[in-house]
C-alpha positions in Angstrom: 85.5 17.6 9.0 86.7 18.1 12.8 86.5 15.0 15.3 83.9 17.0 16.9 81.6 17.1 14.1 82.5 13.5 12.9 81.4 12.6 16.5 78.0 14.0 16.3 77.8 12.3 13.0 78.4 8.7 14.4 76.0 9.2 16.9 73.4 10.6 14.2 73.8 7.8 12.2 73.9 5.2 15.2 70.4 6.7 16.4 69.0 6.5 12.8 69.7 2.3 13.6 68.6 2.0 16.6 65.7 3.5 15.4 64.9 1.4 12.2 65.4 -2.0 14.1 62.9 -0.9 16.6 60.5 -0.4 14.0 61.4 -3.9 12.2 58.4 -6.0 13.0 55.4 -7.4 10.6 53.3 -4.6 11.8 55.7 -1.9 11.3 54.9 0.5 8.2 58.8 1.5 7.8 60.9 -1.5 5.6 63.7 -2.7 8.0 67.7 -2.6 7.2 69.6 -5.3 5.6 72.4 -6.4 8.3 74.5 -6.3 5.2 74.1 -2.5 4.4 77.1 -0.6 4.9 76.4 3.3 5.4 78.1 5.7 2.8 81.5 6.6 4.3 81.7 9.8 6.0 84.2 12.3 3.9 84.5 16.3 3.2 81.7 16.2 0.6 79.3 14.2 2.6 77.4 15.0 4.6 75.9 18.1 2.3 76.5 21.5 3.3 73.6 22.4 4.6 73.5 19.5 7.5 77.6 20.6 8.0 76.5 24.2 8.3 73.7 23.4 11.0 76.1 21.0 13.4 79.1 23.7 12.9 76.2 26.3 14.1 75.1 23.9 17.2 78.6 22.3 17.9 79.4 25.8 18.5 76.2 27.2 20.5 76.2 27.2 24.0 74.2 24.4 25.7 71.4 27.0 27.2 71.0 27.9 23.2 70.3 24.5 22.0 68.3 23.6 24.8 66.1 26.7 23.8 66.3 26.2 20.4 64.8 22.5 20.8 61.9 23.5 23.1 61.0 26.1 20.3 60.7 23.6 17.9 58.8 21.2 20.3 56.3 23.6 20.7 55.9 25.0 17.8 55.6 21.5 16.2 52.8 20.6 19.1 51.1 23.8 17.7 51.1 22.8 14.3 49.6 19.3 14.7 47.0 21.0 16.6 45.6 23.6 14.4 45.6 20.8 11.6 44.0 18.2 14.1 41.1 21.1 14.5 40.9 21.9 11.1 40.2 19.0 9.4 38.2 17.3 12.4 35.5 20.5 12.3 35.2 20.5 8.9 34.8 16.6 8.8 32.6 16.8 11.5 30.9 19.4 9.7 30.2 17.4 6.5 29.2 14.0 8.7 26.3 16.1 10.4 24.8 17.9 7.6 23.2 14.7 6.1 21.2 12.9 9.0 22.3 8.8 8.9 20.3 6.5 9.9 21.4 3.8 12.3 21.9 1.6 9.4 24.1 4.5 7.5 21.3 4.7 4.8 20.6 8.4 4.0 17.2 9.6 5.5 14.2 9.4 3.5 11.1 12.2 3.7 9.1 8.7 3.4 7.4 7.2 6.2 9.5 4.5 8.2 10.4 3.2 11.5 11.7 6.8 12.6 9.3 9.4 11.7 7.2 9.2 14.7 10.4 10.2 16.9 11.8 8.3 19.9 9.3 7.9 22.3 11.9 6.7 25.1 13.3 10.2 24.8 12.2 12.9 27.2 11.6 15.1 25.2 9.6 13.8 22.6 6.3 14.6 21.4 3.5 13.0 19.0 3.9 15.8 15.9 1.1 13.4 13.9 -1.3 11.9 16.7 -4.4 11.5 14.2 -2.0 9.3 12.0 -0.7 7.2 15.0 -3.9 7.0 16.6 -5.6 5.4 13.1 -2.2 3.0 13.0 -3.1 2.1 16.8 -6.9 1.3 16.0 -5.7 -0.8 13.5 -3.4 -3.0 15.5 -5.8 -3.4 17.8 -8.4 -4.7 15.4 -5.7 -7.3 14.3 -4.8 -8.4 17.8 -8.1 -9.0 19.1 -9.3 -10.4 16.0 -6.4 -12.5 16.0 -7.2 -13.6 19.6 -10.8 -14.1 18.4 -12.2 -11.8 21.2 -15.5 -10.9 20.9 -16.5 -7.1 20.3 -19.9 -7.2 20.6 -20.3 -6.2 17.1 -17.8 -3.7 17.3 -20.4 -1.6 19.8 -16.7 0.3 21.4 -14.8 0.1 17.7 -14.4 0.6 14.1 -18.5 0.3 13.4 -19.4 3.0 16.3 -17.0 5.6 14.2 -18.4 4.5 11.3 -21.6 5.3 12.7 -20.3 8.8 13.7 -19.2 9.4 10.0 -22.6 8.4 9.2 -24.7 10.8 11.2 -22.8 13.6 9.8 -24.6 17.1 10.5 -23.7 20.3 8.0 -23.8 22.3 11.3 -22.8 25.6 9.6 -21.9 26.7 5.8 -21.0 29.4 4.4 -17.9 31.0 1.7 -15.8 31.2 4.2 -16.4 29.0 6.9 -18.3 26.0 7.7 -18.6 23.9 10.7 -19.7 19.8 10.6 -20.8 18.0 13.7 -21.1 13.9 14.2 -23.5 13.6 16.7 -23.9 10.0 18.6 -27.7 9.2 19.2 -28.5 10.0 14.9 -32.3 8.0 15.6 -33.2 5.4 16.7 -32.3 2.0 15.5 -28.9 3.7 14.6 -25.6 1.8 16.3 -24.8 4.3 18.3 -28.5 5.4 19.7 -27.4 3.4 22.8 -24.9 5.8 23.8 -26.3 7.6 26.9 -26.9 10.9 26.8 -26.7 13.3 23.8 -23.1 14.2 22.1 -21.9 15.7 18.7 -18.1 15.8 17.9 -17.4 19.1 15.2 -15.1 19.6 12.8 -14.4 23.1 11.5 -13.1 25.1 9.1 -11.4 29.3 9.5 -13.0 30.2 13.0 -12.4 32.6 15.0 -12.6 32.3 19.0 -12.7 34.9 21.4 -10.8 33.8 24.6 -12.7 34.2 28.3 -8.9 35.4 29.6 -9.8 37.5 32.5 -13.4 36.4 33.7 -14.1 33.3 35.0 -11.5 30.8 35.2 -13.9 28.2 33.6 -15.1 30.3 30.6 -14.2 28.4 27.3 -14.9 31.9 25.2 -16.9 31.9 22.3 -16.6 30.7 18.4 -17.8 32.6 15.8 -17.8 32.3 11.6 -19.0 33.8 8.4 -21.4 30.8 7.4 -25.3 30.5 8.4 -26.3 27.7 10.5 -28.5 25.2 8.4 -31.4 23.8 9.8 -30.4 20.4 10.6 -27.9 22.5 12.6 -30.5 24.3 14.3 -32.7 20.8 15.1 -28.7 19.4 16.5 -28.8 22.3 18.7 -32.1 21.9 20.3 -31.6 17.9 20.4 -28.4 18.7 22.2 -30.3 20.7 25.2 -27.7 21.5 28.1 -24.9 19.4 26.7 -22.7 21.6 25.6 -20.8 21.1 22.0 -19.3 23.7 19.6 -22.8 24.8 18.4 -23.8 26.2 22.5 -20.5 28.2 21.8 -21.1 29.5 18.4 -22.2 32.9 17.0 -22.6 33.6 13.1 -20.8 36.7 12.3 -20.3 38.7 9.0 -17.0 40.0 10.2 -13.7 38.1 11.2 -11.3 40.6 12.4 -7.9 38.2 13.5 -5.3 39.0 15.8 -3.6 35.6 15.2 -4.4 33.2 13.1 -2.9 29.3 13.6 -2.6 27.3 10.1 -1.9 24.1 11.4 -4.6 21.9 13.0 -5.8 22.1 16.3 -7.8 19.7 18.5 -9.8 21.4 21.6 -10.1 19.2 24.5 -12.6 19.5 27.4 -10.9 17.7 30.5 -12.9 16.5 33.4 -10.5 15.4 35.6 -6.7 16.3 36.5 -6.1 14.2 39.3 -8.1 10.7 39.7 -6.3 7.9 36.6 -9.4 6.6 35.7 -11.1 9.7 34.9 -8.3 10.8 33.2 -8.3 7.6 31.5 -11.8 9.0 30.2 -10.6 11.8 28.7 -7.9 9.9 27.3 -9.9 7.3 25.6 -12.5 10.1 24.3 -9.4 12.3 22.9 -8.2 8.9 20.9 -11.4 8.6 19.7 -12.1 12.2 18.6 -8.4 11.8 17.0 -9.9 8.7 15.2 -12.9 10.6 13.9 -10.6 13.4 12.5 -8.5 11.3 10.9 -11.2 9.5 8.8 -13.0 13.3 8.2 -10.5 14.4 6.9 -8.7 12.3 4.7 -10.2 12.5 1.2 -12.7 9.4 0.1 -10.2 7.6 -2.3 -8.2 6.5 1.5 -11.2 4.6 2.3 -9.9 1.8 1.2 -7.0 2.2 3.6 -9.4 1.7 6.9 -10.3 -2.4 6.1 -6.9 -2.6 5.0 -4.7 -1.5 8.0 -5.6 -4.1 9.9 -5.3 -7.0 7.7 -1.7 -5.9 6.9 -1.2 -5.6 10.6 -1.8 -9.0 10.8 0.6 -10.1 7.7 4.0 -11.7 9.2 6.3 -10.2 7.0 5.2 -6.8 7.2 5.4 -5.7 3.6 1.7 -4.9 3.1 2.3 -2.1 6.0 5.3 -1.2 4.8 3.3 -0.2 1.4 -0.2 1.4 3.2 1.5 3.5 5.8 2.9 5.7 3.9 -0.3 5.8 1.5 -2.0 6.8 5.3 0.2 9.3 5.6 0.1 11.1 2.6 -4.0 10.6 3.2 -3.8 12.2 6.2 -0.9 15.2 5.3 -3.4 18.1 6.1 -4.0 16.7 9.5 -0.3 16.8 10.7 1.5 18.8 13.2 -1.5 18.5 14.9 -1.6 20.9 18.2 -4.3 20.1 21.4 -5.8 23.4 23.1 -7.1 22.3 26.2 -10.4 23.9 26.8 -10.7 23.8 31.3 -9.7 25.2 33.8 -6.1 22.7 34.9 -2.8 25.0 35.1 0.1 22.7 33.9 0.8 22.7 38.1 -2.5 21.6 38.8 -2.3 18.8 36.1 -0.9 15.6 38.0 -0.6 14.5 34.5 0.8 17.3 32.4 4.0 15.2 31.4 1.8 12.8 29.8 0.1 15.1 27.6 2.5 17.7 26.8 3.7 14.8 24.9 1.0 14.8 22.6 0.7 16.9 19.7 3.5 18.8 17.4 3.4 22.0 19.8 2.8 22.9 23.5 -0.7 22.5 23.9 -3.0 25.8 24.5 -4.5 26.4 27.6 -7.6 28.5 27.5 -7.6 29.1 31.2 -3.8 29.7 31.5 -3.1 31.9 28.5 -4.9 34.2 26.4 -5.5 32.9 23.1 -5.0 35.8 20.3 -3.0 39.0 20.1 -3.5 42.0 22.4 -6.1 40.2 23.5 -7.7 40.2 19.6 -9.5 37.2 18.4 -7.3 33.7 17.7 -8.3 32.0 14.0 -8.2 28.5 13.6 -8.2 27.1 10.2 -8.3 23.6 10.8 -10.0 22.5 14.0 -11.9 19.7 15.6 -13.7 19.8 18.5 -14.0 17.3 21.3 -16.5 16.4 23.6 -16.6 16.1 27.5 -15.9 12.5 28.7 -18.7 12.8 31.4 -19.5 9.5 29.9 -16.9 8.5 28.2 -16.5 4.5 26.3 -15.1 3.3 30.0 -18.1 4.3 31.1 -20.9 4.5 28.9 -22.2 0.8 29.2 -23.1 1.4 32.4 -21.0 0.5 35.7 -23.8 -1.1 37.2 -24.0 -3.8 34.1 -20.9 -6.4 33.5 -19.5 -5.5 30.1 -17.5 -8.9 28.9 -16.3 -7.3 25.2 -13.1 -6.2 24.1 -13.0 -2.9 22.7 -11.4 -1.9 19.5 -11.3 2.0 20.7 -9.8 1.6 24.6 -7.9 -1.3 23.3 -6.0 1.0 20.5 -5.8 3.9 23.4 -4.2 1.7 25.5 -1.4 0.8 22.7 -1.0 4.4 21.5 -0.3 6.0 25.2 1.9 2.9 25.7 4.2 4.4 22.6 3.8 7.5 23.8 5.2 7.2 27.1 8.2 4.6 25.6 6.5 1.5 26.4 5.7 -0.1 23.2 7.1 0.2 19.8 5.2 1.7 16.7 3.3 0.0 14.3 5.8 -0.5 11.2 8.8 -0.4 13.2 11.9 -2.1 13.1 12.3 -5.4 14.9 14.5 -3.8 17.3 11.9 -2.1 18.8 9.4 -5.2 19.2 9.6 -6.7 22.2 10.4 -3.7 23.4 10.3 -4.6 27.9 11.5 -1.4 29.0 14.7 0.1 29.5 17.2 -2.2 30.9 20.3 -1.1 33.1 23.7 -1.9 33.4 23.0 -5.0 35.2 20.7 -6.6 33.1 21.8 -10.2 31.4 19.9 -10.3 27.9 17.4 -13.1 27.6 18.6 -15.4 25.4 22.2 -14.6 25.6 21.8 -16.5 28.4 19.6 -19.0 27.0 16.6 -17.6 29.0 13.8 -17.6 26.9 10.7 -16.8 29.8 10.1 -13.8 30.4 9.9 -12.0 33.7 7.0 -11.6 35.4 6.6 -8.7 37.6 3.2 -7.9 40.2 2.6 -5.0 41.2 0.5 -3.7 44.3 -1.1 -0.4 44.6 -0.8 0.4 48.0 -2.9 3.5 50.1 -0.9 2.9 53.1 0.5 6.3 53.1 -1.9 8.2 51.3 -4.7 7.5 54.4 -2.6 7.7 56.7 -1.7 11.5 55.2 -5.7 11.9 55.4 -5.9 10.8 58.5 -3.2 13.0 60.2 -4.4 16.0 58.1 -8.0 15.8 59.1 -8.2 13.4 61.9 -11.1 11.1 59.9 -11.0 9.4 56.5 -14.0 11.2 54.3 -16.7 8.5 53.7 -15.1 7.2 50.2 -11.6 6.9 51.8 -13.1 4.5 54.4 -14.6 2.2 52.4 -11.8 1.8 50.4 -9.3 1.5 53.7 -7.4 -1.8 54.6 -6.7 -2.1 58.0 -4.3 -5.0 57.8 -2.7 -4.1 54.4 1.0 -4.5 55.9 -0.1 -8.1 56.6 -1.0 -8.1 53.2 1.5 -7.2 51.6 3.6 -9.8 53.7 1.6 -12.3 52.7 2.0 -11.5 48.8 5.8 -11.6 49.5 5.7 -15.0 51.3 2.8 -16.3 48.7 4.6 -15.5 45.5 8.5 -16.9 47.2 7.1 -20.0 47.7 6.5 -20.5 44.3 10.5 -20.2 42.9 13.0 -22.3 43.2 15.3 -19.5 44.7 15.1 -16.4 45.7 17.3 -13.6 44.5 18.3 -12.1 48.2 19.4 -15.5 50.0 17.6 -16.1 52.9 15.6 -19.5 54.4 13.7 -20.5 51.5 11.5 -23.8 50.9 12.0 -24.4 47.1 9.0 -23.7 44.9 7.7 -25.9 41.9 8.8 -23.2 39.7 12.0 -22.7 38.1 12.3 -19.1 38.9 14.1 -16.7 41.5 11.9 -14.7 43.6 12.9 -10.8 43.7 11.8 -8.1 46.1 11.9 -5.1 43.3 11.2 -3.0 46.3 15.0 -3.6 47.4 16.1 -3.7 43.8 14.1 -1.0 41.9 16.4 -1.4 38.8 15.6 -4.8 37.8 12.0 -3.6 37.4 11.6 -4.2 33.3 14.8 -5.8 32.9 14.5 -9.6 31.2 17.4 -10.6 33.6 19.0 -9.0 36.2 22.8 -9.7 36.7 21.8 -10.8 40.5 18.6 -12.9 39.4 20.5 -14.9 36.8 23.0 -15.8 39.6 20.7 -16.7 41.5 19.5 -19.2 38.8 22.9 -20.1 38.2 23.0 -18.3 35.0 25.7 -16.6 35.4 28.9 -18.8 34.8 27.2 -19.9 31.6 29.8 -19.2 28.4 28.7 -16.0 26.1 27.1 -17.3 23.3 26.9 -16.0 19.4 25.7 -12.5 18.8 22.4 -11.8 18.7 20.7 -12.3 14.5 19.9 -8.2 14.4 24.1 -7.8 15.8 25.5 -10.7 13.1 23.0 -9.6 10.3 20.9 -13.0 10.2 17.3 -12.5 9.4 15.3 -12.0 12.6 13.3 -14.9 13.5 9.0 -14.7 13.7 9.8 -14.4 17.5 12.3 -11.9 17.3 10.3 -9.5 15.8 6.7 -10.4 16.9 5.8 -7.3 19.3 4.5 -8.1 23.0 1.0 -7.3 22.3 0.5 -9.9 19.4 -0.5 -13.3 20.1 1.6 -15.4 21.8 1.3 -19.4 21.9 1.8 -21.9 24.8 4.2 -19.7 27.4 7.4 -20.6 27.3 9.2 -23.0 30.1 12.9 -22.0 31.5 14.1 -20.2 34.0 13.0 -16.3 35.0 12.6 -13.9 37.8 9.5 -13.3 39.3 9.0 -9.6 40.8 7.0 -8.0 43.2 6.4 -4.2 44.1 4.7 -2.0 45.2 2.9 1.4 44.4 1.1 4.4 45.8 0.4 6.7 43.2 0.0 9.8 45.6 3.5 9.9 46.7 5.0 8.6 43.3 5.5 11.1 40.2 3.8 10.2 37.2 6.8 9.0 35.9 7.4 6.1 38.5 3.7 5.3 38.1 3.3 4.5 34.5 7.0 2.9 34.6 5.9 0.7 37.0 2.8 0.4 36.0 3.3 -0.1 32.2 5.8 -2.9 32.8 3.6 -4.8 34.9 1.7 -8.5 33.8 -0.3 -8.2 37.0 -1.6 -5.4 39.1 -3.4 -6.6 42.2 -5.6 -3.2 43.7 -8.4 -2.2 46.3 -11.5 -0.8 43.9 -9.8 2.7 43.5 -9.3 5.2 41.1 -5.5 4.0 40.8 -6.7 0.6 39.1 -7.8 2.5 36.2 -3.5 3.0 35.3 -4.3 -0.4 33.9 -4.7 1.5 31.0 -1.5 1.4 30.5 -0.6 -2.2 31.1 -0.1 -4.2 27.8 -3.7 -5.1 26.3 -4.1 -8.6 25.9 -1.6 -10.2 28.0 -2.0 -8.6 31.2 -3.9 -9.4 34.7 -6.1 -7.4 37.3 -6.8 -8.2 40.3 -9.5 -6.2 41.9 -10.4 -6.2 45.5 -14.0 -5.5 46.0 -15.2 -4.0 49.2 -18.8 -4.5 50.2 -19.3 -0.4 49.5 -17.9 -1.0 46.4 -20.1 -4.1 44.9 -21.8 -3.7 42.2 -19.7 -0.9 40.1 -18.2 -2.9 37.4 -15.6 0.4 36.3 -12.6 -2.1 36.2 -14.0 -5.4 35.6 -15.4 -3.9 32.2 -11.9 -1.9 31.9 -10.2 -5.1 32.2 -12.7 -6.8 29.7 -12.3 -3.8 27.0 -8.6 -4.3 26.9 -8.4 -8.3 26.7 -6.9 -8.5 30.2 -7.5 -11.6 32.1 -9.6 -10.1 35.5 -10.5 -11.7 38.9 -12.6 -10.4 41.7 -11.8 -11.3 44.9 -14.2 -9.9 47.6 -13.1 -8.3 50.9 -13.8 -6.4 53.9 -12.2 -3.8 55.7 -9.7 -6.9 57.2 -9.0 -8.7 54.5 -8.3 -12.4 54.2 -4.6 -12.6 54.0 -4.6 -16.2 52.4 -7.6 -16.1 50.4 -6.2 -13.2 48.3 -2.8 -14.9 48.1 -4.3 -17.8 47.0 -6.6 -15.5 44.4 -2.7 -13.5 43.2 -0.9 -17.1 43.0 -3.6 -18.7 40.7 -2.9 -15.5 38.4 0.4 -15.6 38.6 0.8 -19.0 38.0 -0.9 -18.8 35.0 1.7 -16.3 32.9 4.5 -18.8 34.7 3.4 -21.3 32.6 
């Protein structure tokens, strides 16, 4: 061997050293040298001859040749890792994704559980089985207010009025082919539901066809037609009916069905009234849960009967496992009823629809839109083979006792409404869901502190005010006057107002979240402007509030029971709506905002709106978005004007959802203090 290649020998081998005691270390994978080892000597036969050939080849090469030889080698190495890297990571990838995982890592299940209504939080979700989540919403309504021991007035707005429907059933239509079966509301007299005002029938119907109105009118509905005869309890429902119009003033008997497209899954035709005003809307809301209610019990077959006494008492059971066991007994009850789709049966374009994000979340599939599309092939007849048929909410259960009589009852119905547009929208979790979702208080950002990893175990509590500051002053600029309505609804002083709220509710923390002069309140809470700081609307505690408290140097705590894999305690997991006991003491933020729905999107509205405990309002339209505030916690505070006195709309709102309501009279200048004083009472009571 030549100096020149013992050389590059030595400094191989002196490398290879270095090397191995950089890698000697308790973590390292590689065993370390002995300082005793002595290396092999170096002589003719050692190195082998392939490593000799190789250093004879490079001790000879020029240096331009090595050098390219090395970055060739670099690269193609770098290459090689690559293509293996994207290899093996597609096709793990591939065999990770093609078995869904729960959070928990369990495979999924076809069963009913915690998921299969969907992620309601998500934007684009949608309610693929509303008839089974609106019977899972009655029933946890009927627990809560019977847990609260609220009266129902004999369950006049509940479970009995539907089994009074069921009861009056008509056989509208029969026939080989198709058949068509209405539930009318006023069945005689002496009945339960011969109250109800006016004359209504719900219908239920089986392989229709309908011929669309696309291309007259905007407002025609079309017509209905089907090979059965109408009977002649039919014919007396029809004539009982007079100008009220319900599937049997848009039916034809036919001996011919010619289809141009025919839908197999269910449908659900809705008649809106309104597109525009919330509390109307809220009408149409309530009287599509309740048609979704009737369905659901028409359609399952008569061993689920059982199933509709039995909801609710397992809705009450702590643990849960009753549910657990009936829900997906409801399910399979109610399988010919899912992937439900609503055809909306008026004349609202999705753009004229202030709340078409609302209910294109309802239902498996787009909803229809008679006036917007034309229903059928080549303009051929649509055939339905699974339909129900709603009624117009003209009168609707918000409205039907009467606005000029105080109704003081909770209802079963609006109550369960309330709870199912809640999940809808994101705001509440589903019945039979995990404990993570209970409790659910909205989304929470990046500055929120949690609750009780803080040791904060109050809860916020947020007012909100629905302002019409802008919207009449935009009616006034457009057309120089406020129309009649508009006036006696106007405050003149509401920037006073609204002052006043902010100084009224301050004074009753101990801080305030901003700084600022502040006389310490009894309270030990930080007041927060949520007009300045939006995000810490629906947070338990924002970063700033806690603080302000002085939360915020307090050590971090144990993980959370769901995070360590302790059983949940009863509090954990009890969800918002169910009875609560004394309120809890420590500290918490109080928040005020404000709203006005006309210059909000819906989304602000019912996010603002649906994390509120109390909504203070002039008598307006925009009170009735307390159907989405949490039933049976939550507070209204309606000012009356004198135009206004005597319609009880929201006081028997309030009343139907188990909301605590007060009345506070006013003129067009309001009383600053005396409504602060009225708000602060309220207030003070969820403080605790």
């Amino acid at each position: 061997m030549s100096p020149r290649q013992r050389a590059l020998a030595r400094v191989a081998y002196i490398s290879s050293r270095r090397l191995n005691r950089r890698d000697c270390g308790h973590a390292s994978p590689h065993p370390c040298m002995s300082a005793a080892y002595t290396p092999l000597p170096t002589t003719a036969q050692y190195p082998p001859n392939r490593a000799q050939d190789l250093l004879s080849k490079l001790s000879g090469a020029p240096p331009s040749r090595i050098r390219r030889i090395l970055v060739l080698a670099a690269v193609l190495g770098l290459s090689s890792t690559l293509l293996v890297y994207l290899v093996f990571s597609s096709s793990r990838f591939a065999a990770v994704s093609s078995v869904p995982q729960r959070s928990s890592g369990s495979v999924y299940s076809e069963r009913y559980d915690d998921e299969v209504g969907g992620d309601s939080t998500s934007p684009f979700f949608r309610d693929a089985h509303p008839a089974l989540h609106a019977r899972l919403f009655l029933a946890r309504a009927q627990a809560d207010i019977r847990a609260r021991a609220l009266d129902t007035c004999n369950g006049k707005l509940g479970g009995a009025m539907v089994d009074a429907y069921l009861a009056a059933a008509v056989p509208y239509c029969a026939g080989a082919n198709s058949s068509v079966t209405c539930f009318p509301a006023r069945a005689g007299p002496g009945t339960p539901n011969d109250w109800w005002p006016y004359p209504q029938a719900f219908c239920a119907s089986q392989n229709l066809a309908h011929t669309h109105g696309w291309g007259g009118d905007i407002r025609q509905r079309g017509r209905f037609t089907g090979r059965c005869t109408v009977s002649a309890a039919g014919a007396r429902l029809k004539a009982q009916m007079g100008r009220e119009v319900f599937l049997g003033t848009e039916f034809d008997e036919t001996a011919e069905q010619v289809c141009a497209e025919t839908v197999a899954h269910p449908v659900l035709f809705v008649p809106r009234q309104d597109r525009w005003n919330p509390f109307h809307v809220g009408e149409d809301l309530v009287t599509t849960f309740l048609a979704l209610t009737l369905f659901s019990r028409h359609i399952a077959p008569p061993a689920a009967a059982a199933l509709w006494t039995q909801l609710p008492a397992a809705m009450d059971a702590a643990s849960g496992a009753s549910l657990a066991v009936l829900t997906p007994q409801l399910e399979a009850a109610l399988a010919d009823a899912a992937g439900l789709q609503l055809v909306f049966q008026d004349e609202f374009r999705p753009t004229d629809m202030l709340f078409a994000p609302l209910y294109d979340r309802l239902g498996a599939y787009t909803p229809r839109r008679t006036a917007a599309e034309a229903l059928g092939a080549a303009g051929g007849q649509t055939c339905f083979t699974t339909a129900f048929h709603s009624v117009g909410a003209g009168a609707s259960l918000l409205s039907a006792t009467k606005v000029s009589k105080q109704f003081t009852c909770a209802s079963e119905l609006v109550w369960g409404t309330a709870l199912w547009l809640r999940w809808v929208w994101g705001l509440e979790a589903l019945p039979g869901a995990g404990a993570a979702l209970h409790g659910r208080e909205g989304h929470a950002g990046d500055g929120e502190v949690a609750r009780r990893a803080w040791g904060v175990h109050a809860r916020a509590v947020q007012v909100l005010f629905l302002s019409r500051e802008k919207y009449d002053a935009y009616s006034q600029h457009k057309h120089d006057k406020l129309e009649p309505w508009q006036e006696s609804r106007h405050i003149q002083n509401e920037a006073a107002l609204v002052a006043g709220l902010h100084a009224g509710l301050a004074g009753l923390c101990r801080v305030v979240t901003l700084g600022g002069a502040h006389v310490p309140g009894a309270h030990e809470c930080t007041y927060t402007d949520a007009d300045v700081l939006p995000d810490t609307w629906g947070a338990s505690m924002h970063a700033r509030e806690a603080r302000a408290l002085g939360l915020a140097e307090r050590p971090t705590p144990t993980p959370t029971p769901h995070a360590s894999g302790v059983p949940a305690t009863a509090d954990q997991t009890r969800s918002r709506a169910a009875p609560r006991g004394p309120v809890r003491r420590g500290p918490r933020a109080l928040r005020f905002a404000t709203l006005d729905p006309t210059t909000a999107a819906l989304a602000t509205q019912l996010g603002l709106v649906g994390r509120a405990d109390v909504v203070v309002g002039v008598h307006a339209g925009a009170l009735g978005l307390m159907l989405f505030m949490p039933p049976g916690r939550a507070s209204v505070v309606e000012l009356v004007t004198n135009a206004a006195s005597g319609n009880h709309h929201f006081h028997n709102m309030a009343h139907m959802l188990g909301m605590q309501y007060r009345h506070v009279a006013i003129t067009r200048t309001v009383d600053v203090a005396a409504v602060v004083q009225a708000v602060r009472e309220v207030v003070e009571a969820h403080l605790g």
